[in-house]
Wavefront OBJ file of the C-alpha trace (Angstrom):
o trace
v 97.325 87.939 107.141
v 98.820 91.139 105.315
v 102.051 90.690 104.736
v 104.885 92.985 103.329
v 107.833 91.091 102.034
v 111.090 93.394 101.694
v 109.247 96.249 99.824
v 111.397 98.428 98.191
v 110.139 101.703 96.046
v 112.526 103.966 93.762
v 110.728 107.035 91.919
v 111.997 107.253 88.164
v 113.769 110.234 89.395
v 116.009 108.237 91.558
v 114.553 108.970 95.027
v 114.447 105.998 96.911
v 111.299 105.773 99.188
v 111.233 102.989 100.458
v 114.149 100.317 101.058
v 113.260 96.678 102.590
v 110.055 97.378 104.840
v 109.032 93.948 106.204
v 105.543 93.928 108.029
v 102.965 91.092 109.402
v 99.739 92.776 110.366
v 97.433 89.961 111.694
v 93.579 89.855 110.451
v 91.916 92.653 112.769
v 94.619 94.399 113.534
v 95.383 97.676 113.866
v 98.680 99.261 113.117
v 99.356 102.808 113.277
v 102.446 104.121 111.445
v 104.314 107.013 112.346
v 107.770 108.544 111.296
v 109.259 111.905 110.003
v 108.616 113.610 106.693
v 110.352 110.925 103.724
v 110.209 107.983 105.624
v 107.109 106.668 102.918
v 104.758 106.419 104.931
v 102.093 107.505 102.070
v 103.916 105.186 99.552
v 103.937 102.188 101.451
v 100.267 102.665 101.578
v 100.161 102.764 98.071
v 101.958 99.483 97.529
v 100.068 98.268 99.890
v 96.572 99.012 98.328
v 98.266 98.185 94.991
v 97.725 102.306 93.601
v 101.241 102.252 93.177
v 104.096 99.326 93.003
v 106.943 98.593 94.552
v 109.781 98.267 92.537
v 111.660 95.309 94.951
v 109.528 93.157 96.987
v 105.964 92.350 97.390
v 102.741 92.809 99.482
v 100.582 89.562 100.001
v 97.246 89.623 101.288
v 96.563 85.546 102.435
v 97.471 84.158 99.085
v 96.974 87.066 96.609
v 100.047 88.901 95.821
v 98.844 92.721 95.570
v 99.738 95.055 92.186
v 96.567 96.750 91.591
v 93.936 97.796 93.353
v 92.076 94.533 95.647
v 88.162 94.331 96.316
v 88.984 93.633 99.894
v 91.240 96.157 100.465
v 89.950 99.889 101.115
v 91.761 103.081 101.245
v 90.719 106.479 102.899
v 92.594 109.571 101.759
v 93.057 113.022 104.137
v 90.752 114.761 101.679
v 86.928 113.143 101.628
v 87.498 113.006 97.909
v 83.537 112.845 97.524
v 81.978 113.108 94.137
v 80.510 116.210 93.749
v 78.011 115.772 91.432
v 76.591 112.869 93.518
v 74.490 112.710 97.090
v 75.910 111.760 100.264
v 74.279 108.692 99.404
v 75.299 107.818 95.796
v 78.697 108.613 97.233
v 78.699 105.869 99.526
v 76.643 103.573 97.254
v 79.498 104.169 94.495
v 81.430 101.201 94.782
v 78.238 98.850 94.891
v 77.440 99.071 91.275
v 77.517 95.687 90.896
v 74.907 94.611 93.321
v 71.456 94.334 93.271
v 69.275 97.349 93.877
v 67.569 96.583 97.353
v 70.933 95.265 98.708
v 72.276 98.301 97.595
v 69.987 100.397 98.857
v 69.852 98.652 102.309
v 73.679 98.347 102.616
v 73.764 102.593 102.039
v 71.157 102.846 104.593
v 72.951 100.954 107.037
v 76.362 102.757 106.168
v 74.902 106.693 106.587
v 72.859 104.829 110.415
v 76.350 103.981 111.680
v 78.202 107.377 110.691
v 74.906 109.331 112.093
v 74.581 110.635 108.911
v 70.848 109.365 107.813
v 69.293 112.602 107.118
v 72.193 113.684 104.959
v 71.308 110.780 102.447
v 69.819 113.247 100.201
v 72.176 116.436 100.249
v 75.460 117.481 98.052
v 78.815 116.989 99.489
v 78.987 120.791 99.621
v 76.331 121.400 101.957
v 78.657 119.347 104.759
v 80.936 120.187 107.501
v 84.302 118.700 107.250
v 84.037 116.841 109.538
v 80.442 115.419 108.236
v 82.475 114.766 104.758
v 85.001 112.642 106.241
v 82.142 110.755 108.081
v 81.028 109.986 104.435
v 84.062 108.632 103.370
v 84.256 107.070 106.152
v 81.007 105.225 105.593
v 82.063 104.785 101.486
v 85.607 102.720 102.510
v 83.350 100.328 104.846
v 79.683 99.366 102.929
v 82.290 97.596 100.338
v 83.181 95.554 103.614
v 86.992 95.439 102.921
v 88.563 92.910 105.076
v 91.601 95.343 105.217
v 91.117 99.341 105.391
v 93.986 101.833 104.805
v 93.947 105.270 106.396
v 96.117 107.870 105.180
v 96.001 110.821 107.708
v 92.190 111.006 107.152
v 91.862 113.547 110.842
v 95.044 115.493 109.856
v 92.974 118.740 108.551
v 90.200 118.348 111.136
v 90.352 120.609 114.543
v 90.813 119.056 117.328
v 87.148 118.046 118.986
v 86.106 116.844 115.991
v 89.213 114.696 115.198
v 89.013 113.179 118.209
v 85.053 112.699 117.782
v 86.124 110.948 114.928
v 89.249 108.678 116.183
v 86.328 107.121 118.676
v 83.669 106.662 116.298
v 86.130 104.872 113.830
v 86.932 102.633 116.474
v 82.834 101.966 117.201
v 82.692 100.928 113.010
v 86.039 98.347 113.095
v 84.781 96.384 116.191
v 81.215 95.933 113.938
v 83.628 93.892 111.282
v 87.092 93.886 113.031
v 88.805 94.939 109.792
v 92.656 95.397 109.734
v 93.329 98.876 110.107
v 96.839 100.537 108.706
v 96.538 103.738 109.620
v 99.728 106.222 108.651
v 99.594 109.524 110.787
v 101.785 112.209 112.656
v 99.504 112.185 115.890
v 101.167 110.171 118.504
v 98.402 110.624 120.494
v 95.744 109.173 117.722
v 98.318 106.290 116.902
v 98.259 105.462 120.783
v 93.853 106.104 120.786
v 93.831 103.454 117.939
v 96.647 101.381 117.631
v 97.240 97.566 118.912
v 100.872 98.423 117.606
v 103.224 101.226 116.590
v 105.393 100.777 113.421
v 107.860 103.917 114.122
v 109.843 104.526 110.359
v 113.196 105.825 109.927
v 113.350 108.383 106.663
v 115.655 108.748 103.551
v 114.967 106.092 102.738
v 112.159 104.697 104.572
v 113.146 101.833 106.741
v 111.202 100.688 110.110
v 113.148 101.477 113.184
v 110.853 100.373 116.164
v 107.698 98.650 116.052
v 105.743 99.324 120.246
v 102.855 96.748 121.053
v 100.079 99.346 122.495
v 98.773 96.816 125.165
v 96.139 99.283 126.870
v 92.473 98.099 127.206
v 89.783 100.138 124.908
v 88.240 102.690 125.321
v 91.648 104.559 126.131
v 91.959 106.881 128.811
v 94.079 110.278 127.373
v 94.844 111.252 130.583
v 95.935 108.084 131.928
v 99.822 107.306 133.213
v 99.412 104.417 131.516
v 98.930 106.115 128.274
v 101.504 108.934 129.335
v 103.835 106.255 128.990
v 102.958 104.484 125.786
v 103.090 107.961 124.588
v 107.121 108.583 125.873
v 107.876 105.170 124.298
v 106.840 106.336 120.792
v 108.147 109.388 121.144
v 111.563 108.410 122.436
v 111.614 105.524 119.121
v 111.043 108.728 116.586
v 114.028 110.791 118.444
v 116.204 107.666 117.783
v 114.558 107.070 114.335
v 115.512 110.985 113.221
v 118.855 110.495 115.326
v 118.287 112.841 117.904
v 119.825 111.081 120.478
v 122.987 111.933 121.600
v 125.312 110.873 124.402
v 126.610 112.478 127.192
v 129.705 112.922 129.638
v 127.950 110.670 132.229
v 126.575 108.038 129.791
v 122.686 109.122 129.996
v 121.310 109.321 126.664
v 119.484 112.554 126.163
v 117.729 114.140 123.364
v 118.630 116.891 120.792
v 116.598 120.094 120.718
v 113.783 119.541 118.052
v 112.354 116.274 120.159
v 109.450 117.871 121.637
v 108.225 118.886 118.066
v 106.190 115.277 118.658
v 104.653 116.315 121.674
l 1 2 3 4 5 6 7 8 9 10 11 12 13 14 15 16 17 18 19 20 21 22 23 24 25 26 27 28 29 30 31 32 33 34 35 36 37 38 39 40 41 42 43 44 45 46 47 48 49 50 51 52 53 54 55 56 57 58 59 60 61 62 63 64 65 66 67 68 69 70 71 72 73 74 75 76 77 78 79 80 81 82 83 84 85 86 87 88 89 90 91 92 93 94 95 96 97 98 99 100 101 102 103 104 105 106 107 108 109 110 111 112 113 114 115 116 117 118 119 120 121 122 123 124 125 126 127 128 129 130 131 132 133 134 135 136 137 138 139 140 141 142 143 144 145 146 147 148 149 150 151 152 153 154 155 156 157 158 159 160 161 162 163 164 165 166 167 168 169 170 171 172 173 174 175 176 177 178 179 180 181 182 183 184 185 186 187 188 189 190 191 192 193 194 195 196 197 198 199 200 201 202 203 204 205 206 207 208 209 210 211 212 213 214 215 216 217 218 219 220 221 222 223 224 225 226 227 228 229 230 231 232 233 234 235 236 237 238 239 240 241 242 243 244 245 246 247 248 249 250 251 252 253 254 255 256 257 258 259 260 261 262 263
């Protein structure tokens, strides 16, 4: 089990990031979280990987408390953050250093087969499409087999078919190992696609305000009422997260203007 324990982060200039954040994310899980801009969603990644730590609380990982960076936990960033002066495949391959050659070689092989990027083994990180880059880095977070991977808006600058091409093929990879996913983004709609759960955070400083259990059989239908309504749950938790919410004369609580800016 993951486990954050009260994690607090203040910045040397005083900004307070994060204040108590409590989390249990079983083994396998995945958790999406979601939240307006300065509720830490980025930093409490970063504590969480152990890039960057907190300065109250702690993250435990079964029995290992996490400050620095953990062989079984992997991070993907929203840039691919290849190497350039490497191949697709020595890009993937770059965190196996310390294994033998034919396992290495094998495990890369493997990696670029389930990303559909085998004939790319060869080529610069230049000569791909964002979306092929991504794939990459994609395929370099899992060949290390981390038993938890952390996603950090990795679709955000990706158009639309292609982040959604992707959303589906990284659920294909986590049910070959059944990692636990953490996965921060400001897509409702790809927190709902991948998510068991929904941690919604309140901002300034970041706090969690909801958490929504996402119990809808995979693969998920988009167009489904059944997702419409998952999708009006999360959405109504970030309105009262951002205090939106307002009362009126007859008692009905109904939302500020700015709410639909998470449809």
């Amino acid at each position: 089990m993951l486990t954050l324990k009260h994690i607090g982060k203040t910045y040397p200039n005083g900004v307070r990031a994060l204040d108590g954040v409590s989390l249990d994310v079983e083994l396998g899980e995945i958790v999406a979280v979601v939240g307006g801009s300065g509720c830490g969603k980025s930093t409490l990644l970063r504590a969480i990987s152990g890039l960057d730590r907190p300065t109250q609380g702690a993250v435990v990982f079964k029995d290992d408390i996490i400050s620095e960076p953990h062989e079984k936990i992997g991070i993907i960033f929203q840039e691919p953050r290849l190497l350039p002066w490497l191949t697709v495949a020595e890009n993937v391959g770059f965190g196996l250093a310390d294994r033998p050659k034919d396992e290495r070689k094998a495990r890369v092989a493997r990696a670029l087969e389930r990303v559909g990027l085998t004939e790319k083994a060869n080529v610069w990180p230049r000569e791909l499409s964002g979306g092929q880059a991504q794939r990459v880095a994609i395929a370099r977070a899992l060949v290390a087999r981390p038993e938890v991977l952390l996603l950090d808006e990795p679709f955000s600058a990706l158009d639309a078919f292609t982040r959604i091409d992707l959303q589906d093929h990284l659920l294909d990879l986590w049910a070959d190992q059944k990692p636990t996913l953490v996965h921060v983004t400001h897509d409702v709609d790809e927190a709902i696609v991948l998510a068991d759960r929904v941690v919604v955070m309140r901002p300034r400083p970041g706090r969690v305000a909801d958490e929504i259990v996402i119990d809808l059989p995979r693969p998920r239908d988009r167009q489904s009422a059944a997702f419409d309504f998952a999708k009006r749950r999360v959405l109504a938790a970030l309105d009262r997260s951002l205090d939106r919410a307002v009362r009126v004369d007859d008692g009905e609580t109904k939302s500020e203007a700015g709410a639909a800016l998470w449809w």
